[in-house]
KENULUM-49238 format. One record per atom (N, C-alpha, C): residue in one letter; x, y, z. Coordinates in pm, whole numbers. Each point is the difference from the previous one (the first is absolute). Layout:
N
+------+--------+--------+--------+
! resn !      x !      y !      z !
+------+--------+--------+--------+
!    A !      X !      Y !      Z !
...
+------+--------+--------+--------+
//
This chain:
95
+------+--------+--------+--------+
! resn !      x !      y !      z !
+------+--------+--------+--------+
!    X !     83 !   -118 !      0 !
!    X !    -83 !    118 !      0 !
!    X !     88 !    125 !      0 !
!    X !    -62 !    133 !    -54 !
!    X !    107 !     79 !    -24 !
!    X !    -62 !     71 !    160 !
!    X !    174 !    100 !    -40 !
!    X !    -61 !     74 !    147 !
!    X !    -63 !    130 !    -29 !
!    X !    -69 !     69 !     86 !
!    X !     -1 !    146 !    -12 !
!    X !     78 !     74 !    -49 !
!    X !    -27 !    138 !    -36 !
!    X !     77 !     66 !    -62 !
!    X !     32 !    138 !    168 !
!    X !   -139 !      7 !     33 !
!    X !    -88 !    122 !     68 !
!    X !     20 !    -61 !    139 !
!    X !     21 !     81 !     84 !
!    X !    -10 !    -55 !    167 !
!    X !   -139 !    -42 !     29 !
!    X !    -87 !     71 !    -92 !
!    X !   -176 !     53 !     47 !
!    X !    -36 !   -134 !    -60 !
!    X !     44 !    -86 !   -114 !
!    X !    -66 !   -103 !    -53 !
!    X !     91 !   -165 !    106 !
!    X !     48 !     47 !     81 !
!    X !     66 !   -150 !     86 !
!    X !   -158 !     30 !     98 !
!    X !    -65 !   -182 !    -78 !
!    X !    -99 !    -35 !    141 !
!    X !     70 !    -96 !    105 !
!    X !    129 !    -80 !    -56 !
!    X !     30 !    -75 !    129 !
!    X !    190 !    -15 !    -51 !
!    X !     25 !    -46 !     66 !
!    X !    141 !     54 !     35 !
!    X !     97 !   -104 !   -128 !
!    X !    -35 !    -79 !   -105 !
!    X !     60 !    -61 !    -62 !
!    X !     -8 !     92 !   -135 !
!    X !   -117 !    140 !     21 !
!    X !     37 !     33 !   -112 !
!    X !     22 !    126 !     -1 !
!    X !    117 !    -10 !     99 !
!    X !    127 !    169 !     41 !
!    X !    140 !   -121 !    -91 !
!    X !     28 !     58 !   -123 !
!    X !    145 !    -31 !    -21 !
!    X !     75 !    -39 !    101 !
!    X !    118 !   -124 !    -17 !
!    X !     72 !    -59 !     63 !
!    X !    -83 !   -110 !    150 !
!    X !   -158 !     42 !      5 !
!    X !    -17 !    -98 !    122 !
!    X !    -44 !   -112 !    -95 !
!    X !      1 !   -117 !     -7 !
!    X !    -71 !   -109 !     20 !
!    X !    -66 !    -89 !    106 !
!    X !     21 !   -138 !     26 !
!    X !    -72 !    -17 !     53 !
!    X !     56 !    -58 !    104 !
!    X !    103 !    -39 !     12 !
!    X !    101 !    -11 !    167 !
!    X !    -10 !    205 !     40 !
!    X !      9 !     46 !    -55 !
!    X !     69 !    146 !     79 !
!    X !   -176 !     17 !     54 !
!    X !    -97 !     29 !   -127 !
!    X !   -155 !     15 !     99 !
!    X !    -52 !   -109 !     97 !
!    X !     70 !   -102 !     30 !
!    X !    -14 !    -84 !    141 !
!    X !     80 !     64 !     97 !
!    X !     98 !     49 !    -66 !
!    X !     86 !     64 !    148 !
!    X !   -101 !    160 !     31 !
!    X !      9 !     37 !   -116 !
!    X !   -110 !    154 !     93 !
!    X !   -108 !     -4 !    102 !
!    X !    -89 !   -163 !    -80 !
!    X !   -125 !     47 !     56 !
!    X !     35 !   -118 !    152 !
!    X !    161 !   -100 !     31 !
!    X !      8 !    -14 !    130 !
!    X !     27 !    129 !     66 !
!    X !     51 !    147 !    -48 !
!    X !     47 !    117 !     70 !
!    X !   -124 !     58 !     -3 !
!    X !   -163 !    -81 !     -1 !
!    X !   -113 !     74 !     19 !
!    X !      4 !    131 !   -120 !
!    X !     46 !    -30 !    -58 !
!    X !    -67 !     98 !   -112 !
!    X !   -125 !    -59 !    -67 !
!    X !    -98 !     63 !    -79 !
!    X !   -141 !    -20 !    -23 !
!    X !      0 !     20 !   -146 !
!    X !     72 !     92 !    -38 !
!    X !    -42 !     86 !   -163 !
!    X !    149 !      3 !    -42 !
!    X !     -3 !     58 !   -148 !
!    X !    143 !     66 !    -51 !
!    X !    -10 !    166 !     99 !
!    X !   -127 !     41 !     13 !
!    X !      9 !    136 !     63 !
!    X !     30 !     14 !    119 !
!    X !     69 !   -121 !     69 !
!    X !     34 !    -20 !    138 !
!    X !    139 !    111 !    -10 !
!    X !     62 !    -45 !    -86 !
!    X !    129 !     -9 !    -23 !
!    X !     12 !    175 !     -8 !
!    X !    -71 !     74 !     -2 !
!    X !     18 !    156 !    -48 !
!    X !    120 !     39 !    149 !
!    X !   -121 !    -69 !     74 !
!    X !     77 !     94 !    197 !
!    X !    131 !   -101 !     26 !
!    X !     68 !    -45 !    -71 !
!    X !     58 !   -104 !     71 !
!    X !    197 !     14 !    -11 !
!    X !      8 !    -59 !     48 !
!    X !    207 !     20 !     -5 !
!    X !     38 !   -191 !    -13 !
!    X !     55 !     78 !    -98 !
!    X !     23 !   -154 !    -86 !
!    X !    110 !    -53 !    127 !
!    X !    119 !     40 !     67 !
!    X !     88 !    -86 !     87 !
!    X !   -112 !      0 !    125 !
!    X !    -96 !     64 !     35 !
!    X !    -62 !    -50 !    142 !
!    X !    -76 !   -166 !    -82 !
!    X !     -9 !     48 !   -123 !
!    X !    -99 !   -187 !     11 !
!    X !     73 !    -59 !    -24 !
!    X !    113 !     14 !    -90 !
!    X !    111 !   -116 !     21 !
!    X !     19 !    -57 !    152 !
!    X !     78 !    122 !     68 !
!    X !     65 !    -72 !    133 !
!    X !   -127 !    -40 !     91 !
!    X !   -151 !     10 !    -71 !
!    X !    -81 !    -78 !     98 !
!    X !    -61 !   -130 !    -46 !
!    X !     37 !     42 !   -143 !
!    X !     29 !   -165 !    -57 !
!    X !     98 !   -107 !     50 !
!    X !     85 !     37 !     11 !
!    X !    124 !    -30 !     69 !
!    X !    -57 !    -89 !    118 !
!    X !    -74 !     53 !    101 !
!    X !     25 !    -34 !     79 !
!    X !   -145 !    -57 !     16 !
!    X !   -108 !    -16 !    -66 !
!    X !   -103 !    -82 !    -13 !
!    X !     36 !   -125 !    -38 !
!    X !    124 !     -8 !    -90 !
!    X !     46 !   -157 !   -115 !
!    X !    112 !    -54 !    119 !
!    X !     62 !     84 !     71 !
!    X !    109 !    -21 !     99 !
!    X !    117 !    -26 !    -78 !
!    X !     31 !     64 !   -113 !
!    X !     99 !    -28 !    -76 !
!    X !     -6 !    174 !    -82 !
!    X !    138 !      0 !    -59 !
!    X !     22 !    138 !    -72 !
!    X !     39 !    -69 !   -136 !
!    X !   -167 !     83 !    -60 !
!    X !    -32 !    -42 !   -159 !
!    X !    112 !     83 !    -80 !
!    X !     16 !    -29 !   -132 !
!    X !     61 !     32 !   -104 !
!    X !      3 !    182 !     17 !
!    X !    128 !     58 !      5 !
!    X !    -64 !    157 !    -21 !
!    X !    -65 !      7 !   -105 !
!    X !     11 !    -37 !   -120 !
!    X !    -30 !     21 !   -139 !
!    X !   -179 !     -1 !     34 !
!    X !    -76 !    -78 !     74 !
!    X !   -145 !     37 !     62 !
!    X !     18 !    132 !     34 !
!    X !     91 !     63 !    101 !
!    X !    -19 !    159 !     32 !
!    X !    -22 !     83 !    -93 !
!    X !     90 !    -58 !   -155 !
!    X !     42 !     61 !   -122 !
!    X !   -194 !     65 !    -24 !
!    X !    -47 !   -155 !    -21 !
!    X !   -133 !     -8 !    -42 !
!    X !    -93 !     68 !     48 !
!    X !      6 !    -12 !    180 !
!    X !    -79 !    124 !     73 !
!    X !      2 !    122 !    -63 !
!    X !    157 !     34 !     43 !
!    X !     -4 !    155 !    -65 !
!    X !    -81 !      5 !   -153 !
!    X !     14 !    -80 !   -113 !
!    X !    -32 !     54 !   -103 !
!    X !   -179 !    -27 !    -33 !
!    X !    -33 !    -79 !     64 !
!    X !   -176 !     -7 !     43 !
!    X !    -48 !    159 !     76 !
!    X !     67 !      0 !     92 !
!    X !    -27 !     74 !    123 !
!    X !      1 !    147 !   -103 !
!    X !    118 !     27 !    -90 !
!    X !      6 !    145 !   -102 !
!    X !    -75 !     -4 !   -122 !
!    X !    -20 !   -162 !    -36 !
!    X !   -121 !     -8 !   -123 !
!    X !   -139 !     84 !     55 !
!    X !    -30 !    -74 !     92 !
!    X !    -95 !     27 !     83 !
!    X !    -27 !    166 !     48 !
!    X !     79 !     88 !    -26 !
!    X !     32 !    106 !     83 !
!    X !    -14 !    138 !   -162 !
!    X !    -35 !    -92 !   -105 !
!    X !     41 !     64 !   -110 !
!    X !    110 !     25 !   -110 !
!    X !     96 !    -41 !     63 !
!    X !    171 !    -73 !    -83 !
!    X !    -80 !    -83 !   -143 !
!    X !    104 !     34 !    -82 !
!    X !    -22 !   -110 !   -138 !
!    X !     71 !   -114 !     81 !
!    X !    -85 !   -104 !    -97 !
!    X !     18 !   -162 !      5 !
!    X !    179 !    -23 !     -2 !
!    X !     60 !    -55 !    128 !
!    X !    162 !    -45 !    -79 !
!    X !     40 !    -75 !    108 !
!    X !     49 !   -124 !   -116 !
!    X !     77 !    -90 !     52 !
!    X !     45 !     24 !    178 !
!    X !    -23 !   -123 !     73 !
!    X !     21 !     10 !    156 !
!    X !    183 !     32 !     14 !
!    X !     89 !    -53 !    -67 !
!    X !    125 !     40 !    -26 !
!    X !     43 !    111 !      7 !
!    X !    -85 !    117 !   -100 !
!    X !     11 !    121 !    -16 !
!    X !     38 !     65 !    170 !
!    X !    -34 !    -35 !     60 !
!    X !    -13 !     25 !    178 !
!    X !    106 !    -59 !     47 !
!    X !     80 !    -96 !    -44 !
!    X !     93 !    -68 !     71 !
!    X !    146 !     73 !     68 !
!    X !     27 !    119 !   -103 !
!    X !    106 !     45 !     -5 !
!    X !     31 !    101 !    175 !
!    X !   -177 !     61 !    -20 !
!    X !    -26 !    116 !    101 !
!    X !    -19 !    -83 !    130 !
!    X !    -88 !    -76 !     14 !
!    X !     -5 !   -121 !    132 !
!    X !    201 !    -50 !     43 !
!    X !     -2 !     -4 !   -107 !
!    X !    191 !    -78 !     32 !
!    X !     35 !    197 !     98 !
!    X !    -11 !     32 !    -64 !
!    X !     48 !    149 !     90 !
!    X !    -44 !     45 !    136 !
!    X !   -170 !    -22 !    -44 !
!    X !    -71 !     -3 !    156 !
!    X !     31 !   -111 !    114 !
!    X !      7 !   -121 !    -29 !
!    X !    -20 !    -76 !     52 !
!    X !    175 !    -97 !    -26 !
!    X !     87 !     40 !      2 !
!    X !    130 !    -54 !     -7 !
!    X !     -8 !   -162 !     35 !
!    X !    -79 !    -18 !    146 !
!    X !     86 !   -135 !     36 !
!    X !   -112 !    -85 !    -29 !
!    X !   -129 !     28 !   -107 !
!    X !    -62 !   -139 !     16 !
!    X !     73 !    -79 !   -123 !
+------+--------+--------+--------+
//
């Protein structure tokens, strides 16, 4: 299925670019409900509470994904979860 283009046309979270369908099992265990959850949210608080719901520290490259859902979502054009990798490596040095 293709994805959205528009933040306004995501009815559920597989069709925000880059989520499928392992990453929208992990949102909606972080109690998210909608793609419009994602507007108020900080992509490293749901990681590190992912983190600690799974009791293990997931892939950063998921943080990658937060962030770029979390800015799809926010009005950002559609781009690759990668695109984010460079700036997270800066923010976030030691994951």
């Amino acid at each position: 299925m293709a994805k959205v283009t528009k933040a306004s046309d995501a009815k559920k979270f597989t069709d925000i670019p880059n989520v499928g369908k392992a990453v929208a099992q992990k949102l909606i265990m972080l109690n998210l409900k909608s793609p419009s959850d994602l507007k108020t949210k900080d992509a490293y608080a749901l990681y590190t509470k992912l983190n600690k719901l799974t009791g293990m520290r997931n892939n950063p490259c998921l943080l990658d994904t937060f962030i770029a859902a979390i800015d799809f979502m926010n009005g950002a054009p559609s781009r690759y979860w990668f695109y984010y990798t460079k700036d997270r490596k800066k923010q976030y040095p030691k994951l």
